[in-house]
PDB file of N, CA, C and O in Angstrom:
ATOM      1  N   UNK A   1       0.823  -1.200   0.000  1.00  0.00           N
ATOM      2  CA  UNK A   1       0.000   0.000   0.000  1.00  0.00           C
ATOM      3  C   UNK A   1       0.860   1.254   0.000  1.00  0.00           C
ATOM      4  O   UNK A   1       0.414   2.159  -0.704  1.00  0.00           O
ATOM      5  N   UNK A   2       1.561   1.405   0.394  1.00  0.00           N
ATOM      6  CA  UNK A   2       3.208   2.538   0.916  1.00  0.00           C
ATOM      7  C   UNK A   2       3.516   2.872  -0.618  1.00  0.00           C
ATOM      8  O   UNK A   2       3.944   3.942  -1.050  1.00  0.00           O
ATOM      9  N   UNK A   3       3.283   2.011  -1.161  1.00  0.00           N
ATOM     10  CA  UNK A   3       4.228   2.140  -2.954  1.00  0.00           C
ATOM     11  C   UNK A   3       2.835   2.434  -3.395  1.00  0.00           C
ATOM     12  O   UNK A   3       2.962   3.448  -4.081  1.00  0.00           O
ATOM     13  N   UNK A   4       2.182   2.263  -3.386  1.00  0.00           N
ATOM     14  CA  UNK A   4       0.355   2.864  -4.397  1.00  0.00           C
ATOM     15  C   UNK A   4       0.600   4.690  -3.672  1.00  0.00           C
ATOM     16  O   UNK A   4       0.457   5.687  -4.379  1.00  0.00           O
ATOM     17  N   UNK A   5       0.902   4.734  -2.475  1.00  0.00           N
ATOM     18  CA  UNK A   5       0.365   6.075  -2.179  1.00  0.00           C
ATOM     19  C   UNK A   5       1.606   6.769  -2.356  1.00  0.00           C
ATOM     20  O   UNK A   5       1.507   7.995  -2.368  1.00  0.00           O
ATOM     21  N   UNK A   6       2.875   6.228  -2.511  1.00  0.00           N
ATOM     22  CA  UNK A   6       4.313   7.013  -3.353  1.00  0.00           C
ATOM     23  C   UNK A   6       3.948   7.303  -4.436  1.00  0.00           C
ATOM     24  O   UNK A   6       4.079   8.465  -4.820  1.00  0.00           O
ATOM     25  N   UNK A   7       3.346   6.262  -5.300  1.00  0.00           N
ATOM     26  CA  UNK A   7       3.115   6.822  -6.639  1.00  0.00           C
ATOM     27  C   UNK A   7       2.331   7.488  -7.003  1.00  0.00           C
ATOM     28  O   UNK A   7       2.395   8.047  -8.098  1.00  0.00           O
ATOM     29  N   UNK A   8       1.198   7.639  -6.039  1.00  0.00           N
ATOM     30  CA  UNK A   8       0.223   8.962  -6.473  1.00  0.00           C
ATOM     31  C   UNK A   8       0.597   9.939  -5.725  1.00  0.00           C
ATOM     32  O   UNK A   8       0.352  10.897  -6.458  1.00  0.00           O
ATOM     33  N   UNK A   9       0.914  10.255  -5.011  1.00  0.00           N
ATOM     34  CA  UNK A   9       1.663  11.568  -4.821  1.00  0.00           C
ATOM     35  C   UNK A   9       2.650  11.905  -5.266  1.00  0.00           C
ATOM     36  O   UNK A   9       2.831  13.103  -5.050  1.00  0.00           O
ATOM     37  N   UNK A  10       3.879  11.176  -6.119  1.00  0.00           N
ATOM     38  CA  UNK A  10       4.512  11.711  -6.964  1.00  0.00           C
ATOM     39  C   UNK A  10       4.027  11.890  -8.395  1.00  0.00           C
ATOM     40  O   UNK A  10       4.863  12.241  -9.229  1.00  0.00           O
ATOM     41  N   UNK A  11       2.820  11.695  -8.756  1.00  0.00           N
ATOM     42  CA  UNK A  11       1.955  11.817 -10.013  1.00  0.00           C
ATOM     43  C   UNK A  11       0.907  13.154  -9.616  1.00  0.00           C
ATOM     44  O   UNK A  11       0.370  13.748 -10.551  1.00  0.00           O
ATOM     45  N   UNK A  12       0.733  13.445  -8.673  1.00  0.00           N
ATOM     46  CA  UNK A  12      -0.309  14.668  -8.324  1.00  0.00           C
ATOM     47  C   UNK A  12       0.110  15.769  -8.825  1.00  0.00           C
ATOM     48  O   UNK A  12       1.287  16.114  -8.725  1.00  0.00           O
ATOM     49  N   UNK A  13      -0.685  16.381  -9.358  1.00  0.00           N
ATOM     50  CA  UNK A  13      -1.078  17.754 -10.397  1.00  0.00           C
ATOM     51  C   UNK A  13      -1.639  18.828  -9.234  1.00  0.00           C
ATOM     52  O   UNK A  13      -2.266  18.533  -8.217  1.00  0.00           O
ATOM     53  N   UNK A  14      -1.266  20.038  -9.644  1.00  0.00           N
ATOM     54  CA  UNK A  14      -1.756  21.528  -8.430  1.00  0.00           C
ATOM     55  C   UNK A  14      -3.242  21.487  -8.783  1.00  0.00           C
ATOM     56  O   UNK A  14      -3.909  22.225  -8.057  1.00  0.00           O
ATOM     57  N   UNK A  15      -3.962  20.793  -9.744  1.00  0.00           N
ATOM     58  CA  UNK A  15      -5.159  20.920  -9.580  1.00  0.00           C
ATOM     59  C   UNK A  15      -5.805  19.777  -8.738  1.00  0.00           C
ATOM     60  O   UNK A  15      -6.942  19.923  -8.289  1.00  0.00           O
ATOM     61  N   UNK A  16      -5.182  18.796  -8.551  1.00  0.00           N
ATOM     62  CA  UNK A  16      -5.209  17.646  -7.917  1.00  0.00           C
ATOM     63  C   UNK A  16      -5.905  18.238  -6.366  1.00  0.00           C
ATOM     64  O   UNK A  16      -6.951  18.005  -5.759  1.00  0.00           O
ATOM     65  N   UNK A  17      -4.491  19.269  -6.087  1.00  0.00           N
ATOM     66  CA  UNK A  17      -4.481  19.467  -4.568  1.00  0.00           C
ATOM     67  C   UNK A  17      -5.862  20.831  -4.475  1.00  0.00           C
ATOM     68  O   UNK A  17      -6.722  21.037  -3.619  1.00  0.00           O
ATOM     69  N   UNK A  18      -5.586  21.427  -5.572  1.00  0.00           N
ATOM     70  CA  UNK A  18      -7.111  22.266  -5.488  1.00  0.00           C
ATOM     71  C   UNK A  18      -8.302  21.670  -5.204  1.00  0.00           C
ATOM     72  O   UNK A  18      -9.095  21.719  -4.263  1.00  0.00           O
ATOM     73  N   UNK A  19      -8.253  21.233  -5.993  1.00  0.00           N
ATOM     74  CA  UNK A  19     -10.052  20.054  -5.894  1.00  0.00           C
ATOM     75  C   UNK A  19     -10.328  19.816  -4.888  1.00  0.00           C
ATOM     76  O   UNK A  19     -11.339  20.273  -4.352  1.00  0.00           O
ATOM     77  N   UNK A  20      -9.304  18.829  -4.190  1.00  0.00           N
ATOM     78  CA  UNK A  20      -9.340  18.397  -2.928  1.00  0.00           C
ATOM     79  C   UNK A  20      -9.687  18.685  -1.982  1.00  0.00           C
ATOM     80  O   UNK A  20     -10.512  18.212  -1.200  1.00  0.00           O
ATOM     81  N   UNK A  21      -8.548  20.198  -1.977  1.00  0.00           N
ATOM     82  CA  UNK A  21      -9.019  20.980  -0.713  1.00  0.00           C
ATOM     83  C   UNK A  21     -10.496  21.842  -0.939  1.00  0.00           C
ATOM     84  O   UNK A  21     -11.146  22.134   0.065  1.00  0.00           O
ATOM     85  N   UNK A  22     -10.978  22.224  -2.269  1.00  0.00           N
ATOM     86  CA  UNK A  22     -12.329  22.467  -2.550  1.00  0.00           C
ATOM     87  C   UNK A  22     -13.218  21.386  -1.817  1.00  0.00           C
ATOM     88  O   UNK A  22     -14.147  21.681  -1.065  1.00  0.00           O
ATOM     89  N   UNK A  23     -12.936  20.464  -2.038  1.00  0.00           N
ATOM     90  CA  UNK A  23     -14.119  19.254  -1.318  1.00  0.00           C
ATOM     91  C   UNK A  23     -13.986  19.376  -0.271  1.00  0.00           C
ATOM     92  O   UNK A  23     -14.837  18.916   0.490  1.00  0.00           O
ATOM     93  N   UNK A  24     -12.832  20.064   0.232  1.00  0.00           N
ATOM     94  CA  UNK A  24     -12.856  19.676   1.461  1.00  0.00           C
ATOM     95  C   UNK A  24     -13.488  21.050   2.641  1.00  0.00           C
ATOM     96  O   UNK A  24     -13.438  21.208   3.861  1.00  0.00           O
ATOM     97  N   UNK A  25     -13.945  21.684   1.711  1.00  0.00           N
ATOM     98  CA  UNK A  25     -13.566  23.321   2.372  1.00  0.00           C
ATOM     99  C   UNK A  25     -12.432  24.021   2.796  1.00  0.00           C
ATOM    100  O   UNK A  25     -12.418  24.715   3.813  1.00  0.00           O
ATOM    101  N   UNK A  26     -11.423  23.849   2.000  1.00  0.00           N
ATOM    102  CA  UNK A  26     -10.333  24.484   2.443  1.00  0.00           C
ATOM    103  C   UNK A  26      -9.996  25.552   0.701  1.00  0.00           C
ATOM    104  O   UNK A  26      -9.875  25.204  -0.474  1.00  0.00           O
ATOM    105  N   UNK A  27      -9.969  26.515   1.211  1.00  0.00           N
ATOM    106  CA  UNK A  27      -8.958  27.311  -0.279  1.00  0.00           C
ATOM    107  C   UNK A  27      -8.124  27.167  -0.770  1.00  0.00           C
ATOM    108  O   UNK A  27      -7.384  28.041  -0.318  1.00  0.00           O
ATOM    109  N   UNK A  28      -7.409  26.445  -1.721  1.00  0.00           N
ATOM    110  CA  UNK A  28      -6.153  27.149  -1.814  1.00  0.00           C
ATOM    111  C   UNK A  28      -5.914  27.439  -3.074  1.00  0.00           C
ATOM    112  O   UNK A  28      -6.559  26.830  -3.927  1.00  0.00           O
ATOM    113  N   UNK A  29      -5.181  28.183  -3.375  1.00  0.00           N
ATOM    114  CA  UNK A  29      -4.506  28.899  -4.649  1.00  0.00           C
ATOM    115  C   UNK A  29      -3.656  28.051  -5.439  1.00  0.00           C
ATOM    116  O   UNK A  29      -3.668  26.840  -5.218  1.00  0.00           O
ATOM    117  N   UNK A  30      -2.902  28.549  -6.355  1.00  0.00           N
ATOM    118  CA  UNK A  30      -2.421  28.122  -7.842  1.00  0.00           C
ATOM    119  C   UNK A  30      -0.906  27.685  -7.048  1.00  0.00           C
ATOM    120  O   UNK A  30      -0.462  26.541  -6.953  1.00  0.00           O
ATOM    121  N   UNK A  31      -0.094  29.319  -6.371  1.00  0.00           N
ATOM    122  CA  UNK A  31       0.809  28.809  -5.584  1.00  0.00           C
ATOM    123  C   UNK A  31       1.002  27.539  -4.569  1.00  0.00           C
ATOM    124  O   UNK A  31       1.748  26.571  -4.425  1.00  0.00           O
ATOM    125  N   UNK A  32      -0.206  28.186  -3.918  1.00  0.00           N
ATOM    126  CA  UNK A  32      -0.650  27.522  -2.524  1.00  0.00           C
ATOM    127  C   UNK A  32       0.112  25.499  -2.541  1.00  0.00           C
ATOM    128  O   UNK A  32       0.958  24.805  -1.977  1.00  0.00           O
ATOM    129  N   UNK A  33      -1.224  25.397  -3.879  1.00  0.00           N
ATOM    130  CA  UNK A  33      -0.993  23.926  -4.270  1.00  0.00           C
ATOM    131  C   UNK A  33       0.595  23.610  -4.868  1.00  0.00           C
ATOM    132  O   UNK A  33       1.163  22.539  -5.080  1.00  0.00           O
ATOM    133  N   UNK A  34       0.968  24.787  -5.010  1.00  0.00           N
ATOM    134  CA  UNK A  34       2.578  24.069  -5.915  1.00  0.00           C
ATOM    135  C   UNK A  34       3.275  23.884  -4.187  1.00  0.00           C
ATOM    136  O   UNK A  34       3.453  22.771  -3.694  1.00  0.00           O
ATOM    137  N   UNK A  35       3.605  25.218  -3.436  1.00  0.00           N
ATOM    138  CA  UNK A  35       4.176  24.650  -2.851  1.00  0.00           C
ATOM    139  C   UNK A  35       3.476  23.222  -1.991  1.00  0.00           C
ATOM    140  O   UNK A  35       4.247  22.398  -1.501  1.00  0.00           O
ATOM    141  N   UNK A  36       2.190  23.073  -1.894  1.00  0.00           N
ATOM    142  CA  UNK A  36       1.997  21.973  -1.007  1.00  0.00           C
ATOM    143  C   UNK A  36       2.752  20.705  -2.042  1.00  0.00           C
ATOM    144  O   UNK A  36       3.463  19.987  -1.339  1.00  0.00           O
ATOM    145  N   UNK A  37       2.757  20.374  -3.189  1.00  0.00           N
ATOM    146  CA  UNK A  37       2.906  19.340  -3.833  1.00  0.00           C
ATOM    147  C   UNK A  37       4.534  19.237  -3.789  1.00  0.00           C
ATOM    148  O   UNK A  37       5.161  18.183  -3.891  1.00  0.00           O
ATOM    149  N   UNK A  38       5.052  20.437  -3.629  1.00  0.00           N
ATOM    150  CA  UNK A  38       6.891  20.227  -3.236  1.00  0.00           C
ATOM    151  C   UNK A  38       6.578  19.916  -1.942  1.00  0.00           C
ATOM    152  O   UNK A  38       6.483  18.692  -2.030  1.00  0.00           O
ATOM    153  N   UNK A  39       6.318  20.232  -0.622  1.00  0.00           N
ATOM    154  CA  UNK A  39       5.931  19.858   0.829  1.00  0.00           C
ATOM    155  C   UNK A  39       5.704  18.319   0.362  1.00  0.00           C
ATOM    156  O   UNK A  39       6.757  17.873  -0.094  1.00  0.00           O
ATOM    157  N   UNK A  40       4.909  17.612   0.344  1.00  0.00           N
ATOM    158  CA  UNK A  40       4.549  16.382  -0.346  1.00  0.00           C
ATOM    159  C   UNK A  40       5.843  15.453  -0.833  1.00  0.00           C
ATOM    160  O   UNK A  40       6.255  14.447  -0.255  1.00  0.00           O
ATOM    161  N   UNK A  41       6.221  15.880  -1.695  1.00  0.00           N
ATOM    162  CA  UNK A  41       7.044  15.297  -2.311  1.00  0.00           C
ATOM    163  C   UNK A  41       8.964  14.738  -1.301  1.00  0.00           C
ATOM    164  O   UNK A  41       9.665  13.738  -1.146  1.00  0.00           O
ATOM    165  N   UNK A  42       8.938  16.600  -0.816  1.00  0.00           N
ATOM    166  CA  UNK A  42      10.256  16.847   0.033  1.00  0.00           C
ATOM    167  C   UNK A  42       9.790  15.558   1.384  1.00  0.00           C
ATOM    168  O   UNK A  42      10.471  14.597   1.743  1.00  0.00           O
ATOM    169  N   UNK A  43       8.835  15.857   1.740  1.00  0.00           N
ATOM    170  CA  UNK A  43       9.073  14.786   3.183  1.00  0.00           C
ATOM    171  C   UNK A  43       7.911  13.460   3.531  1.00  0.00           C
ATOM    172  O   UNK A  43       7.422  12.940   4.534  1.00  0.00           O
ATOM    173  N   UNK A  44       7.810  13.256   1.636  1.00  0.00           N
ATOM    174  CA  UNK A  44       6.077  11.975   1.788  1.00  0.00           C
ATOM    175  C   UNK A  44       7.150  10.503   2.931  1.00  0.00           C
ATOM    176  O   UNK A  44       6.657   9.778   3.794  1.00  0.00           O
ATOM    177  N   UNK A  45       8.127  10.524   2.624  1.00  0.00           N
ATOM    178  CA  UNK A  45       8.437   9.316   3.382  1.00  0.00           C
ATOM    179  C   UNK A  45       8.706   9.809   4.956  1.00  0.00           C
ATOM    180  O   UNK A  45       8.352   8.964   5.778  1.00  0.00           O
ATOM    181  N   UNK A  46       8.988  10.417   5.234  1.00  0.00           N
ATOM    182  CA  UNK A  46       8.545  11.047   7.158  1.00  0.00           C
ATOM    183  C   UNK A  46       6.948  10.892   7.108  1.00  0.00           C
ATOM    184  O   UNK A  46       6.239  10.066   7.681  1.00  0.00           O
ATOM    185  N   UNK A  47       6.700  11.646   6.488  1.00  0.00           N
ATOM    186  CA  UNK A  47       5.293  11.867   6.545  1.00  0.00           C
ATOM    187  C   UNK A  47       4.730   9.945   6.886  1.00  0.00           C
ATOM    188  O   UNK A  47       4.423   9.588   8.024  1.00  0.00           O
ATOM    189  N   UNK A  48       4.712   9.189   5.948  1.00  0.00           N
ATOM    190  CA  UNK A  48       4.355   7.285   5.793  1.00  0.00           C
ATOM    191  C   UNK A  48       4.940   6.760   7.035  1.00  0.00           C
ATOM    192  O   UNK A  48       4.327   6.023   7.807  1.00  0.00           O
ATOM    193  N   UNK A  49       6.505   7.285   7.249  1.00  0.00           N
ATOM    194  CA  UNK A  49       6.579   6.708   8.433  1.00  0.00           C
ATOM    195  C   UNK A  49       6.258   7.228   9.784  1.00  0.00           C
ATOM    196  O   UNK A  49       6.735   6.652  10.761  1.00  0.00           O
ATOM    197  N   UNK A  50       5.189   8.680   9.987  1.00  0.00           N
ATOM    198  CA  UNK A  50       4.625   8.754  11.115  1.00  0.00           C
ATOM    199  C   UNK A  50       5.477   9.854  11.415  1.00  0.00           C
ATOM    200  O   UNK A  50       4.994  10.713  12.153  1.00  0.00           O
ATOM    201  N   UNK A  51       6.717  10.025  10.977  1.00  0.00           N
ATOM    202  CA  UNK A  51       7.257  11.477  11.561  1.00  0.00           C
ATOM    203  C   UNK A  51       6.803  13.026  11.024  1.00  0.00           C
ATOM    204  O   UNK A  51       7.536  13.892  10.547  1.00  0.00           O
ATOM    205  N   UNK A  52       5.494  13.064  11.243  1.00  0.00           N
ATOM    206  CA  UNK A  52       4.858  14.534  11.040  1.00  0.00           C
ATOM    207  C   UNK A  52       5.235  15.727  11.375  1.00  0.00           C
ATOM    208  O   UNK A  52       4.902  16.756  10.789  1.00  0.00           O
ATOM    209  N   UNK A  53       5.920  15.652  12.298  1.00  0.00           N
ATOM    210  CA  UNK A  53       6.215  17.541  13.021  1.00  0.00           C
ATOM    211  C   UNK A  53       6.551  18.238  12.309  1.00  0.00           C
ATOM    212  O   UNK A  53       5.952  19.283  12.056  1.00  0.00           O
ATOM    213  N   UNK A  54       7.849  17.789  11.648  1.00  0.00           N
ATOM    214  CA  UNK A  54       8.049  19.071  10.931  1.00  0.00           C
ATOM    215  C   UNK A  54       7.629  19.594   9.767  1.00  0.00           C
ATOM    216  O   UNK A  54       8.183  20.610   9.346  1.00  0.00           O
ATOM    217  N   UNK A  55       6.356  18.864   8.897  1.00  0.00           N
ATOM    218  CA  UNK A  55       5.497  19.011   7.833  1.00  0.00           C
ATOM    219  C   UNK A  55       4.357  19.988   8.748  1.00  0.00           C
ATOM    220  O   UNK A  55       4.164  21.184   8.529  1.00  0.00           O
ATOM    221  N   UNK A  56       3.684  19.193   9.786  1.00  0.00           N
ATOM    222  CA  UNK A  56       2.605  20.426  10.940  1.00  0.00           C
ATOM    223  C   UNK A  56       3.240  21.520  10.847  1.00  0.00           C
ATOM    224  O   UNK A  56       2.508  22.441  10.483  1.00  0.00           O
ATOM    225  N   UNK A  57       4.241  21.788  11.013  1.00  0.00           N
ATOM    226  CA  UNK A  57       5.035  23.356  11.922  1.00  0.00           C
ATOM    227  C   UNK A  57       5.638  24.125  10.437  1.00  0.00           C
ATOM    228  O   UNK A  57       5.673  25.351  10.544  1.00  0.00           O
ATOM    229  N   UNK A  58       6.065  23.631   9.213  1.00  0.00           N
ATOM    230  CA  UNK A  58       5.749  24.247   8.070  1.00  0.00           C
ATOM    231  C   UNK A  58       4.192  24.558   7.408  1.00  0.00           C
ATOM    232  O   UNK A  58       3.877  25.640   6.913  1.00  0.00           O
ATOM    233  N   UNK A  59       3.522  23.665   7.487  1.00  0.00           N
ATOM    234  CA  UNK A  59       2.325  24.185   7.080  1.00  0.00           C
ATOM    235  C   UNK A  59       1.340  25.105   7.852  1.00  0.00           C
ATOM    236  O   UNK A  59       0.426  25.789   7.393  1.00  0.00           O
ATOM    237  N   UNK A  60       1.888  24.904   9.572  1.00  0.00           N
ATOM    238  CA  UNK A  60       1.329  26.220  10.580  1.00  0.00           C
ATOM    239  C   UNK A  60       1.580  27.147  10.567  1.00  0.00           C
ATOM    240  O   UNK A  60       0.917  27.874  11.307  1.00  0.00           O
ATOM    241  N   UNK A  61       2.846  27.884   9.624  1.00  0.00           N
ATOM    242  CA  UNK A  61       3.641  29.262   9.335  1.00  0.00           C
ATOM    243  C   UNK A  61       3.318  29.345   7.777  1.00  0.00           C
ATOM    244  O   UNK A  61       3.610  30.439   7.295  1.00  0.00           O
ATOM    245  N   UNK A  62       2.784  28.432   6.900  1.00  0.00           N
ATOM    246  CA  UNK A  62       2.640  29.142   5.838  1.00  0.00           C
ATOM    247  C   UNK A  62       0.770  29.393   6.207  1.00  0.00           C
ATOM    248  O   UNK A  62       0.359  30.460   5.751  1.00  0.00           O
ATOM    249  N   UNK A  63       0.237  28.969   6.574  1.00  0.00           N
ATOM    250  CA  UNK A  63      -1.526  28.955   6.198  1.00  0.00           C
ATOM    251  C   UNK A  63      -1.992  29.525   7.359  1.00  0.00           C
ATOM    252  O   UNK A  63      -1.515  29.242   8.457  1.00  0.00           O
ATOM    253  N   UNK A  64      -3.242  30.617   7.133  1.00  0.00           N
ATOM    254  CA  UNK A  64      -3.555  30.501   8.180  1.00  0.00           C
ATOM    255  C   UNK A  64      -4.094  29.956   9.586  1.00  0.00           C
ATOM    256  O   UNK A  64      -3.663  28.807   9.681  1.00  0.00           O
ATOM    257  N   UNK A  65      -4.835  30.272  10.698  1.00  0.00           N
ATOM    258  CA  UNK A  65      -5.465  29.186  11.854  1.00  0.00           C
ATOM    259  C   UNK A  65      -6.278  28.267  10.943  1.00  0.00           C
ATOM    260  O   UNK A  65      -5.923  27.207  10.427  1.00  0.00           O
ATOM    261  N   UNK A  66      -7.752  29.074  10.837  1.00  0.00           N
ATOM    262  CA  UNK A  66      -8.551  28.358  10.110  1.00  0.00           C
ATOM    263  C   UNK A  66      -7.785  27.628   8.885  1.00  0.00           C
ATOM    264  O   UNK A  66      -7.335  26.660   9.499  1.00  0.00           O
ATOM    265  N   UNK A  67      -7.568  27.547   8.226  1.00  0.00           N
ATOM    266  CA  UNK A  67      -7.119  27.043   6.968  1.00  0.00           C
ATOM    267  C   UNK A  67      -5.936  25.702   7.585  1.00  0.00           C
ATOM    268  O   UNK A  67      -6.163  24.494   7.526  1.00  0.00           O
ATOM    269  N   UNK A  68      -4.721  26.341   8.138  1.00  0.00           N
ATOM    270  CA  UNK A  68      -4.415  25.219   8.959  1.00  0.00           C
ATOM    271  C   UNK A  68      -4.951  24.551   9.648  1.00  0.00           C
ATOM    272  O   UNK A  68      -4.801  23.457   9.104  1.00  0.00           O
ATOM    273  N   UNK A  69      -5.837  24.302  11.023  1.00  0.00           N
ATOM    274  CA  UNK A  69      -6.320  23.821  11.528  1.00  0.00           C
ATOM    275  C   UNK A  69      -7.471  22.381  10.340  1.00  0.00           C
ATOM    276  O   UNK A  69      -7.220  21.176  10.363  1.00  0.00           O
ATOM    277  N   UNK A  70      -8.423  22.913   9.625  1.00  0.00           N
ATOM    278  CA  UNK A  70      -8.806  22.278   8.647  1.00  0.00           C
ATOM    279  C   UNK A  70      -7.098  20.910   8.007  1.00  0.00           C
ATOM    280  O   UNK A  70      -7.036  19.707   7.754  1.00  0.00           O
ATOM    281  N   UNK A  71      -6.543  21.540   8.014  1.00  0.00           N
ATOM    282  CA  UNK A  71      -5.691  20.748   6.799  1.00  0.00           C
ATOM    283  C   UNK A  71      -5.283  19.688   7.565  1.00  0.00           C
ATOM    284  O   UNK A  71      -5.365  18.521   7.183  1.00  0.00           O
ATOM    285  N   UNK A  72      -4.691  20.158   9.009  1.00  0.00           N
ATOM    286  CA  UNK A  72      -4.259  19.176   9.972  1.00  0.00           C
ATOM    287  C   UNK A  72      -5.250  17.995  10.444  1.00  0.00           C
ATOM    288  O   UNK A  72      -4.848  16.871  10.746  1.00  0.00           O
ATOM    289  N   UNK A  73      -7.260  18.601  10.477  1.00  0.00           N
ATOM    290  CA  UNK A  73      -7.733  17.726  11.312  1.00  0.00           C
ATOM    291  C   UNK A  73      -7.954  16.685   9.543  1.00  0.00           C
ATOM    292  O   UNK A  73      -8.389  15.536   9.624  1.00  0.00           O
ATOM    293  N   UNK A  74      -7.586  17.301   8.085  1.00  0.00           N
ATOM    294  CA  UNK A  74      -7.917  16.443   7.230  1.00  0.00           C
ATOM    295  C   UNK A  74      -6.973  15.105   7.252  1.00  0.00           C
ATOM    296  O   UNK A  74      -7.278  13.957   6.928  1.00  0.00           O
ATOM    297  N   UNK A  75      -5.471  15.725   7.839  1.00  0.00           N
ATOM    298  CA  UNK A  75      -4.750  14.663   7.354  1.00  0.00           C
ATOM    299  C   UNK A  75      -4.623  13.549   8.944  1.00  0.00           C
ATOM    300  O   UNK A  75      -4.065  12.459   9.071  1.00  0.00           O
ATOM    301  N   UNK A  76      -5.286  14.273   9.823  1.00  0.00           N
ATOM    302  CA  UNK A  76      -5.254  13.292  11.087  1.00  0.00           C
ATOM    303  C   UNK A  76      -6.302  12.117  10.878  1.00  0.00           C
ATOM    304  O   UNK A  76      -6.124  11.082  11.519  1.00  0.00           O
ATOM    305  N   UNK A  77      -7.368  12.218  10.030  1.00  0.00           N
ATOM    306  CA  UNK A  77      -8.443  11.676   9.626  1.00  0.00           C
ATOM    307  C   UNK A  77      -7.847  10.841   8.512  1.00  0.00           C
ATOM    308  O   UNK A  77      -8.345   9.715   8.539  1.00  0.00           O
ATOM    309  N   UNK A  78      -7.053  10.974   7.646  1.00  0.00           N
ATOM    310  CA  UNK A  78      -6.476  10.063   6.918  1.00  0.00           C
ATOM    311  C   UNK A  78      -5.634   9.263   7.153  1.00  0.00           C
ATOM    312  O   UNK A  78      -5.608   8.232   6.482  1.00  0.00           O
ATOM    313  N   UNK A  79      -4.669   9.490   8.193  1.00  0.00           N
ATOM    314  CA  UNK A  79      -3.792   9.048   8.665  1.00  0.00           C
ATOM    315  C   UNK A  79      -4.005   7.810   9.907  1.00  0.00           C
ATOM    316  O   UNK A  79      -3.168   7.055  10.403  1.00  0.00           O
ATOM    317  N   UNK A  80      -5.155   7.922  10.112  1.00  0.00           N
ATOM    318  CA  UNK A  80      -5.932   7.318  10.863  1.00  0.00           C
ATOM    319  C   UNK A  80      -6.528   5.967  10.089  1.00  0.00           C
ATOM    320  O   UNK A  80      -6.503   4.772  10.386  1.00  0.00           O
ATOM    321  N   UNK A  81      -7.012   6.621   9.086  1.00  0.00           N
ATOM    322  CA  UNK A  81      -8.027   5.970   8.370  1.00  0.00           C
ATOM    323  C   UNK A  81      -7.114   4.868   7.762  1.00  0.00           C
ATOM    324  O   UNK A  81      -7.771   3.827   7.731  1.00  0.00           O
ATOM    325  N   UNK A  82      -5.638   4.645   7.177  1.00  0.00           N
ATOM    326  CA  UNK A  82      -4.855   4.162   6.250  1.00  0.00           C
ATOM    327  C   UNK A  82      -3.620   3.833   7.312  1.00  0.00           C
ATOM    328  O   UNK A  82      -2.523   3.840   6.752  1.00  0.00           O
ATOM    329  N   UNK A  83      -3.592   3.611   8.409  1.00  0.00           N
ATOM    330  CA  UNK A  83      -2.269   3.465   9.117  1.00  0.00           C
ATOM    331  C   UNK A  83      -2.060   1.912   9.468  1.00  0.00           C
ATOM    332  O   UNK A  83      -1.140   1.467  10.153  1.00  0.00           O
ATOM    333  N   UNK A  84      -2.932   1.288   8.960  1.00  0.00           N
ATOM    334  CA  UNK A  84      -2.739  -0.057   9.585  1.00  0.00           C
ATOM    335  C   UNK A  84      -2.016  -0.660   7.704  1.00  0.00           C
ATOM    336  O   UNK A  84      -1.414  -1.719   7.531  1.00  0.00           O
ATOM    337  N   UNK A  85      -2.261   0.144   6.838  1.00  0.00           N
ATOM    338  CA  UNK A  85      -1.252  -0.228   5.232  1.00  0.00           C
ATOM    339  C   UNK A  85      -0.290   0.356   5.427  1.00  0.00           C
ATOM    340  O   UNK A  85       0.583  -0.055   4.663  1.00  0.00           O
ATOM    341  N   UNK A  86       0.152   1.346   6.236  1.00  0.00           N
ATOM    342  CA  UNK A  86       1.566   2.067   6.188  1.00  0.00           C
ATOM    343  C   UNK A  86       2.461   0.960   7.103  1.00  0.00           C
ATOM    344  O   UNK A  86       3.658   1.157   7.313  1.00  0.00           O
TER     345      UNK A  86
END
């Protein structure tokens, strides 16, 4: 499962991450999504193996409360949801 979700996040498009966060109620912009998809890319294997902090504490200084807060409780909900394939 680790190698299905490497390869779609190294295949994800800035509209990818737009949509998403549209479904999700979150905004984000043209930039917004590039840098999230370098974020993504720079630390997806911390990220799989559970070491989050320092992806939280970059994305808490670029976004705002609301907007952060949303992004964090999206990916605690996923991370949750998919941790027994990681």
């Amino acid at each position: 499962m680790k190698f299905l979700i490497e390869s779609y996040v190294r295949n994800i498009e800035c509209q990818d991450i737009i949509n998403f966060g549209r479904e999700n109620e979150i905004v984000i912009n043209n930039d917004e999504a590039m840098f999230l998809k370098e974020l993504l890319n720079d630390y997806l294997s911390d990220v799989l193996e559970g070491n989050d902090y320092n992806v939280l504490q970059i994305l808490k200084e670029r976004f705002d409360g609301t907007r952060f807060d949303k992004m964090k409780n999206l990916y605690l909900v996923y991370k949750e949801k998919y941790k027994n394939y990681l």
